[in-house]
PDB file with SEQRES, HELIX, SHEET and CRYST1 records, atoms N, CA, C and O in Angstrom:
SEQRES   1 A   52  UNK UNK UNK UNK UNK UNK UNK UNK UNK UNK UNK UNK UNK          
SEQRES   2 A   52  UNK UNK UNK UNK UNK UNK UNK UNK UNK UNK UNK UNK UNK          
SEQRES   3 A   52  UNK UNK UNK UNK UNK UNK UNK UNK UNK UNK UNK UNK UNK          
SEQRES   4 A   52  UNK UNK UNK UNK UNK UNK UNK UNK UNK UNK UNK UNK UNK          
HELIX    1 AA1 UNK A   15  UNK A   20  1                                   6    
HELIX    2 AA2 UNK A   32  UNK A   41  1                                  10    
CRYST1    1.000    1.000    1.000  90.00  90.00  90.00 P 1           1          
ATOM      1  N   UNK A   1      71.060 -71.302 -13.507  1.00  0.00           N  
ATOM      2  CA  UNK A   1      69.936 -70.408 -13.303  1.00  0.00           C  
ATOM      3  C   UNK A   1      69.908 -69.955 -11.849  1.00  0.00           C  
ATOM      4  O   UNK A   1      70.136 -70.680 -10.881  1.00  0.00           O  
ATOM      5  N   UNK A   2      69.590 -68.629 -11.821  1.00  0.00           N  
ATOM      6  CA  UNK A   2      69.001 -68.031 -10.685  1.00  0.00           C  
ATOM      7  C   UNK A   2      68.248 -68.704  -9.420  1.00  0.00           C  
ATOM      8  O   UNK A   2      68.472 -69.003  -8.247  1.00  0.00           O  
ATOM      9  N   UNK A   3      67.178 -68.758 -10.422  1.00  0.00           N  
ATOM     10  CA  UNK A   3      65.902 -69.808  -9.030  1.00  0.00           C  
ATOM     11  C   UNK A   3      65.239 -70.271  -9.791  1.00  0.00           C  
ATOM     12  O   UNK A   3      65.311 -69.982 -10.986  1.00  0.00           O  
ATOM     13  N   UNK A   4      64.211 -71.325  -9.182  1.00  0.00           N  
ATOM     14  CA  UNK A   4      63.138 -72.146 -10.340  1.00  0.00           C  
ATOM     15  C   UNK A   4      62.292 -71.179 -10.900  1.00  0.00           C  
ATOM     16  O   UNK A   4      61.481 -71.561 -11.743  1.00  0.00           O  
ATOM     17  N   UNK A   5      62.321 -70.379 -10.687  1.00  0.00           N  
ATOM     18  CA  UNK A   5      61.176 -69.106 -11.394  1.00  0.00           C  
ATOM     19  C   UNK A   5      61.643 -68.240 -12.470  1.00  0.00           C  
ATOM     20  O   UNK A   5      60.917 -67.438 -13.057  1.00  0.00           O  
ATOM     21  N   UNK A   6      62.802 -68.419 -12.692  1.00  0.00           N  
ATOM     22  CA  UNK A   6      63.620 -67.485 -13.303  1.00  0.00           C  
ATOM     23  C   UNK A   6      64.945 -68.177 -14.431  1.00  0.00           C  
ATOM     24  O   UNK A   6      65.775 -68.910 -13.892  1.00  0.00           O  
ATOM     25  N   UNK A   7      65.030 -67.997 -15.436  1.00  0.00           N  
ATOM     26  CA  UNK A   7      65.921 -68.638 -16.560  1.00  0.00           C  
ATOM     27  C   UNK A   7      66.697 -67.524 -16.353  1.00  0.00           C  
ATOM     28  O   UNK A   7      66.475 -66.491 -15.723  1.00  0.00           O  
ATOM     29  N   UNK A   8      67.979 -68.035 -17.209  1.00  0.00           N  
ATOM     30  CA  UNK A   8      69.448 -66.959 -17.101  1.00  0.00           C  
ATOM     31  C   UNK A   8      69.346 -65.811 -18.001  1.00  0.00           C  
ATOM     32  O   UNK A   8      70.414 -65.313 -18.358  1.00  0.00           O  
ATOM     33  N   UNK A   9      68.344 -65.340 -18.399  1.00  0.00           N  
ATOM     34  CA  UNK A   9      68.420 -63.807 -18.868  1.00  0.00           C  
ATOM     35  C   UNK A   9      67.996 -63.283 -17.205  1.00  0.00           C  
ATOM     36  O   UNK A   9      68.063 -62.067 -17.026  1.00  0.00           O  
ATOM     37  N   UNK A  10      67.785 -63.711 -16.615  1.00  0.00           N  
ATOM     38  CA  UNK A  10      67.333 -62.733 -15.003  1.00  0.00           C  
ATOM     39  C   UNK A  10      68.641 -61.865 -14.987  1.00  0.00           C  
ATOM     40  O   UNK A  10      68.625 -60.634 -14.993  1.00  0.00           O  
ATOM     41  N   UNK A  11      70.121 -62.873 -14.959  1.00  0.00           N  
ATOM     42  CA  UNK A  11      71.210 -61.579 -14.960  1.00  0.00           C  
ATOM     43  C   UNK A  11      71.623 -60.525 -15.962  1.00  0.00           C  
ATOM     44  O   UNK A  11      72.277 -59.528 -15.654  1.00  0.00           O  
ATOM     45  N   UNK A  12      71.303 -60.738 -16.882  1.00  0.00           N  
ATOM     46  CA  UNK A  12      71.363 -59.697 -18.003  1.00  0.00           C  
ATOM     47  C   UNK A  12      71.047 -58.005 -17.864  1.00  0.00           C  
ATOM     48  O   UNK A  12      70.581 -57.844 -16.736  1.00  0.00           O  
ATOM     49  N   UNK A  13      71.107 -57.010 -18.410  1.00  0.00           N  
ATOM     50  CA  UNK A  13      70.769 -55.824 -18.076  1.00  0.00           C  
ATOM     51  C   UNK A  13      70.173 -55.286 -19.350  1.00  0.00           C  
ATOM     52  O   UNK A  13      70.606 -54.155 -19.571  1.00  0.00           O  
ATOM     53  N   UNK A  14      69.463 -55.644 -20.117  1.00  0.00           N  
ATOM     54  CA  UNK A  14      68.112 -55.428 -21.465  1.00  0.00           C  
ATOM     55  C   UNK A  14      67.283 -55.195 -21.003  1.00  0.00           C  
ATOM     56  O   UNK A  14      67.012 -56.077 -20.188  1.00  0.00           O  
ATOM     57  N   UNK A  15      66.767 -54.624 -21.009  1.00  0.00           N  
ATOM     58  CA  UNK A  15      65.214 -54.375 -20.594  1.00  0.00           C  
ATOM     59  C   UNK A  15      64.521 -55.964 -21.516  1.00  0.00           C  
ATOM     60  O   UNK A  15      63.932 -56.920 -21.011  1.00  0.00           O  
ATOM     61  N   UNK A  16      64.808 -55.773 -22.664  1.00  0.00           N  
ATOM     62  CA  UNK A  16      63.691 -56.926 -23.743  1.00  0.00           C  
ATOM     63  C   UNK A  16      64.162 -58.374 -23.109  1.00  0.00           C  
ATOM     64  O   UNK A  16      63.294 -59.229 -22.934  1.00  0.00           O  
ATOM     65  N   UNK A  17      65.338 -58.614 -22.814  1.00  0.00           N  
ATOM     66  CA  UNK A  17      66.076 -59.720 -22.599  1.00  0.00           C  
ATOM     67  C   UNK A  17      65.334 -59.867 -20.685  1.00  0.00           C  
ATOM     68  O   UNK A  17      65.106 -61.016 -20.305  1.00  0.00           O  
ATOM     69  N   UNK A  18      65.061 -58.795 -19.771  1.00  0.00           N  
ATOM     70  CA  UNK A  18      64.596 -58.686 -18.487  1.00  0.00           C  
ATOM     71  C   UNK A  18      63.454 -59.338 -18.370  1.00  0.00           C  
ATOM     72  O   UNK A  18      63.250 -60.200 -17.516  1.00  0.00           O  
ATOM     73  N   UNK A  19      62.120 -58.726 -19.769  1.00  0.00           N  
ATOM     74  CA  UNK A  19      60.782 -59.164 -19.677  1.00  0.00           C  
ATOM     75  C   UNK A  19      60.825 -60.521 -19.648  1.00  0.00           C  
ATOM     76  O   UNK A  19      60.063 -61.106 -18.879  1.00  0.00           O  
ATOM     77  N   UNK A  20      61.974 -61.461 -20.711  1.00  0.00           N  
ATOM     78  CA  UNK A  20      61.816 -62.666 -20.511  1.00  0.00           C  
ATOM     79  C   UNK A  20      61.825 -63.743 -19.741  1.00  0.00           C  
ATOM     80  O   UNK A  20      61.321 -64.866 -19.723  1.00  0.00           O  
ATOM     81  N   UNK A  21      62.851 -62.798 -18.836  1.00  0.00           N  
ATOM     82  CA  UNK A  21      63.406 -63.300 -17.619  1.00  0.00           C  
ATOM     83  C   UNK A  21      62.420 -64.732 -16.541  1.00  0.00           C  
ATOM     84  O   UNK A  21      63.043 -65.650 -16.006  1.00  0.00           O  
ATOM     85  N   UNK A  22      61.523 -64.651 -16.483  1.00  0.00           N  
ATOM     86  CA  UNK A  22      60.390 -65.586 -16.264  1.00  0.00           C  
ATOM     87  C   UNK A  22      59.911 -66.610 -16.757  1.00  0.00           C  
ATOM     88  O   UNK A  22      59.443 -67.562 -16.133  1.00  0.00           O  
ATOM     89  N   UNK A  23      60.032 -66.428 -18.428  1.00  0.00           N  
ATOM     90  CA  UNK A  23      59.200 -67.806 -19.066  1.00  0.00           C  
ATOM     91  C   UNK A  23      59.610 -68.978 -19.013  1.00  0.00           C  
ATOM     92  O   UNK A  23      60.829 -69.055 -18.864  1.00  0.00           O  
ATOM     93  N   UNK A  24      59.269 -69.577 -19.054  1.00  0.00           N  
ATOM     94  CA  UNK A  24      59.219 -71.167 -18.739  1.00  0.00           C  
ATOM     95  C   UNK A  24      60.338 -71.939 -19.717  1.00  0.00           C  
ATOM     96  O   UNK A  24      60.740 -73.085 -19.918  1.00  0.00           O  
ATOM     97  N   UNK A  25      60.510 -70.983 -20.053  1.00  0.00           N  
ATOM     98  CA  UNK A  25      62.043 -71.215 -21.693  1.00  0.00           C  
ATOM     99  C   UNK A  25      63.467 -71.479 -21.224  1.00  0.00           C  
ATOM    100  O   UNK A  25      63.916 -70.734 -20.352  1.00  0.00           O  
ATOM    101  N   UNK A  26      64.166 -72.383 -21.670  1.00  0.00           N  
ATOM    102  CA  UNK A  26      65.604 -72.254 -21.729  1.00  0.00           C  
ATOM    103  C   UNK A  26      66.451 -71.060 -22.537  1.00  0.00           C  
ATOM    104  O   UNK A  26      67.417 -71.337 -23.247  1.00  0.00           O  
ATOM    105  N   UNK A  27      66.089 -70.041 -22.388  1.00  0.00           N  
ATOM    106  CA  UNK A  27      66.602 -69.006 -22.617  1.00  0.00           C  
ATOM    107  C   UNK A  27      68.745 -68.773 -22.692  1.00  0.00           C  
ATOM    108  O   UNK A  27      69.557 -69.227 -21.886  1.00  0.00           O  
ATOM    109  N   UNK A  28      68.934 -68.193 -23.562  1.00  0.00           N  
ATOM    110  CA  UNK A  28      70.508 -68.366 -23.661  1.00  0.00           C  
ATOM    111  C   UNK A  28      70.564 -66.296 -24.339  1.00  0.00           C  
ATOM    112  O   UNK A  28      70.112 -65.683 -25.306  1.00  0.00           O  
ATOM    113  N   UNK A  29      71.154 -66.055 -23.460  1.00  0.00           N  
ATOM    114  CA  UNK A  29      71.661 -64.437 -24.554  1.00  0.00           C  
ATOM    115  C   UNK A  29      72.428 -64.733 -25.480  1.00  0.00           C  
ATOM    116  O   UNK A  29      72.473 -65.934 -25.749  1.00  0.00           O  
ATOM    117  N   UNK A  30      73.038 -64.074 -26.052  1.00  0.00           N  
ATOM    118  CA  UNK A  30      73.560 -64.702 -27.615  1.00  0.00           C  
ATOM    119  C   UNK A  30      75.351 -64.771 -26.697  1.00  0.00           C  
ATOM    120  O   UNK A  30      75.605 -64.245 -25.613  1.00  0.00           O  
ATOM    121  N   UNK A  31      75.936 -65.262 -27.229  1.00  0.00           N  
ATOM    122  CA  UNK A  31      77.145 -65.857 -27.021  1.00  0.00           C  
ATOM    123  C   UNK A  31      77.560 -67.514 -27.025  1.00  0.00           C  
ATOM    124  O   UNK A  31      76.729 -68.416 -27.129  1.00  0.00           O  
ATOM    125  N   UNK A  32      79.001 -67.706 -26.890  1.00  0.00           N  
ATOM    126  CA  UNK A  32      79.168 -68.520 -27.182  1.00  0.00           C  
ATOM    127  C   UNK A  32      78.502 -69.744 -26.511  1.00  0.00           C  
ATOM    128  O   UNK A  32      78.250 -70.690 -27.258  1.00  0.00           O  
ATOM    129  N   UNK A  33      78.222 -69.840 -25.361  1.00  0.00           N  
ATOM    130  CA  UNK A  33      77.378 -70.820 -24.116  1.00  0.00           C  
ATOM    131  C   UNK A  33      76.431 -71.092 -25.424  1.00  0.00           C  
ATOM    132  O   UNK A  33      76.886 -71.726 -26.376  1.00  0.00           O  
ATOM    133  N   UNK A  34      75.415 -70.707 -25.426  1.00  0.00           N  
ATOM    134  CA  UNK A  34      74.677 -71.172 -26.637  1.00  0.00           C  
ATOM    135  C   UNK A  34      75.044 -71.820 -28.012  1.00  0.00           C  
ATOM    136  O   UNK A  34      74.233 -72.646 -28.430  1.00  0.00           O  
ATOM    137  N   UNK A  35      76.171 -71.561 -28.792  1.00  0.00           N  
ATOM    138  CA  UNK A  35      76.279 -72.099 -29.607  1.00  0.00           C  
ATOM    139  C   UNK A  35      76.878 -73.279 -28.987  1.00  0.00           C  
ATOM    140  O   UNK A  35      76.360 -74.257 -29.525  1.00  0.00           O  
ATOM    141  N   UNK A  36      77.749 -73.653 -28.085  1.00  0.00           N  
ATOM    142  CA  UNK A  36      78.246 -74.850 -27.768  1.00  0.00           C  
ATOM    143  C   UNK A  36      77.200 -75.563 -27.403  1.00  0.00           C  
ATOM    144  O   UNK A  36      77.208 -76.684 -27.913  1.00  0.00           O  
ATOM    145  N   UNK A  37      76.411 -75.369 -26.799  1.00  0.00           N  
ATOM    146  CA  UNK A  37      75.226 -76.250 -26.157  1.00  0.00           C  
ATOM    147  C   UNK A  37      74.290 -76.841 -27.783  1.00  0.00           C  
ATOM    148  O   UNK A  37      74.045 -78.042 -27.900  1.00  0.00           O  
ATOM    149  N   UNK A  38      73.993 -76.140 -28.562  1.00  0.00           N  
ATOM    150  CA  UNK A  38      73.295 -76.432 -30.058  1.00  0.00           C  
ATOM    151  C   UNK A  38      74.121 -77.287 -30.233  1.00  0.00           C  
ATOM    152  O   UNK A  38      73.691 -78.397 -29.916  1.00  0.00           O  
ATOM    153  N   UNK A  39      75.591 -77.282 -30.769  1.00  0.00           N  
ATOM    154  CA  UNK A  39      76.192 -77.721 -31.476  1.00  0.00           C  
ATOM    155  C   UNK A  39      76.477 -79.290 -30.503  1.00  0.00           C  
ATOM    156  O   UNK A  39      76.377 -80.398 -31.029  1.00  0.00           O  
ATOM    157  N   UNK A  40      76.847 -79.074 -28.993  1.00  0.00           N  
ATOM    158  CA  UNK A  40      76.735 -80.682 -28.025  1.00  0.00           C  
ATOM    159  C   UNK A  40      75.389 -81.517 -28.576  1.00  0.00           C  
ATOM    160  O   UNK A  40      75.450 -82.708 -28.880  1.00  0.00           O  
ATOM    161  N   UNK A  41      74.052 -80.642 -28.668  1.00  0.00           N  
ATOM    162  CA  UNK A  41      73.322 -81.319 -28.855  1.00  0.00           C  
ATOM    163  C   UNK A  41      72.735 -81.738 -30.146  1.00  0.00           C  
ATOM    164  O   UNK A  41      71.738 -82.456 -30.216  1.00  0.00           O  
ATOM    165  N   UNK A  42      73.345 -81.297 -31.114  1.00  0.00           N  
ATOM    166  CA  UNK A  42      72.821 -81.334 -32.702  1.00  0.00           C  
ATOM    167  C   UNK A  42      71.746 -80.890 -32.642  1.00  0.00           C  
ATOM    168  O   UNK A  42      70.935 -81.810 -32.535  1.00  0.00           O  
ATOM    169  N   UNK A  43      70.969 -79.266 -32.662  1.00  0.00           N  
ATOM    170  CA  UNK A  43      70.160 -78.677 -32.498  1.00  0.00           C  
ATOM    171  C   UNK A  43      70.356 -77.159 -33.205  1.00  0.00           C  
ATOM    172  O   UNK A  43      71.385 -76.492 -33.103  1.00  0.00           O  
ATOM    173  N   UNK A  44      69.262 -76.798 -33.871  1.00  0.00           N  
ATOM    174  CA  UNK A  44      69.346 -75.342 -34.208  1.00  0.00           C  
ATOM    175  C   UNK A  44      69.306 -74.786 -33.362  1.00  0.00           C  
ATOM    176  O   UNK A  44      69.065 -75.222 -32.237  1.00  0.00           O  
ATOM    177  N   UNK A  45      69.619 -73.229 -33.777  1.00  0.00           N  
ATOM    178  CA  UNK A  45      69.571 -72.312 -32.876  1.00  0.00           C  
ATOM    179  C   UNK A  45      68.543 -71.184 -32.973  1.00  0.00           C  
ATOM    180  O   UNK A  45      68.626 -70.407 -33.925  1.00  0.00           O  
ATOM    181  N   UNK A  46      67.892 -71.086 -32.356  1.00  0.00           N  
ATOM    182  CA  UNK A  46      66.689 -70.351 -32.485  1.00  0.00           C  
ATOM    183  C   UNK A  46      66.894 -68.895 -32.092  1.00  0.00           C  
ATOM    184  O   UNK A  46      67.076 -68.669 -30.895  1.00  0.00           O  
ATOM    185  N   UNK A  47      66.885 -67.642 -33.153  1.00  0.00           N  
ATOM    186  CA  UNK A  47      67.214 -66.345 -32.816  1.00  0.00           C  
ATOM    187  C   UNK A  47      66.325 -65.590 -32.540  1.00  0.00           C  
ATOM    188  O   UNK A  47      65.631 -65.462 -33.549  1.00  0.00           O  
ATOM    189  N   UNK A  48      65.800 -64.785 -31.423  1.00  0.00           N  
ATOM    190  CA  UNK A  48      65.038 -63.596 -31.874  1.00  0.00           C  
ATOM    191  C   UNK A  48      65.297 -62.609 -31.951  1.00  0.00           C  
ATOM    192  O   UNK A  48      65.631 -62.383 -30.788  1.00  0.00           O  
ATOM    193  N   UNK A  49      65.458 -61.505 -32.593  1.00  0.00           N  
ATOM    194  CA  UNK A  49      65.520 -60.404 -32.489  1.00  0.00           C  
ATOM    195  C   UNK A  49      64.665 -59.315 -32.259  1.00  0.00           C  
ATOM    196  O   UNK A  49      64.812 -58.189 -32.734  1.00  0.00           O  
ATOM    197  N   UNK A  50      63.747 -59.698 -31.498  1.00  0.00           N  
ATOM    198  CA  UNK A  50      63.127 -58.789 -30.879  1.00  0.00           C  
ATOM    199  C   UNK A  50      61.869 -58.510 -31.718  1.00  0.00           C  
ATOM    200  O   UNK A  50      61.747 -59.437 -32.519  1.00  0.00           O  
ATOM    201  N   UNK A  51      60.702 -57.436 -31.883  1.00  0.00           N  
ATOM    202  CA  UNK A  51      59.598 -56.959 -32.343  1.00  0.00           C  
ATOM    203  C   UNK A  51      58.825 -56.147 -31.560  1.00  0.00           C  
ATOM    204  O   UNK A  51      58.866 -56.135 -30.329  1.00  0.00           O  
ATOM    205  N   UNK A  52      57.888 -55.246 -32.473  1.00  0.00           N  
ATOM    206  CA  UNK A  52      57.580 -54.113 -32.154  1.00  0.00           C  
ATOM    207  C   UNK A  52      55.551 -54.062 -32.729  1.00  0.00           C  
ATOM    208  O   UNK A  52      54.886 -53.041 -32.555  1.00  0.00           O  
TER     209      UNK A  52                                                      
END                                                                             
């Protein structure tokens, strides 16, 4: 991560993926980093796709 204020969508270039950029979440953009980390930890993977 970036800084303590900021999870790793901060580097991303989404606007939707940008807003998140802040929350207090372990945030992952979709790729493989994420599925390896679920799968190290025996954990689902939680998707959003966004909303309107």
């Amino acid at each position: 991560m970036t800084d303590n204020k900021s999870n790793r969508l901060i580097t991303e270039k989404s606007p939707y993926l940008l807003q998140h950029a802040h929350n207090p979440v372990d945030w992952f953009p979709w790729g493989q980093e994420a599925f390896q980390k679920a799968a190290r930890e025996s954990k689902p993977v939680f998707l959003s796709i966004g909303y309107s």
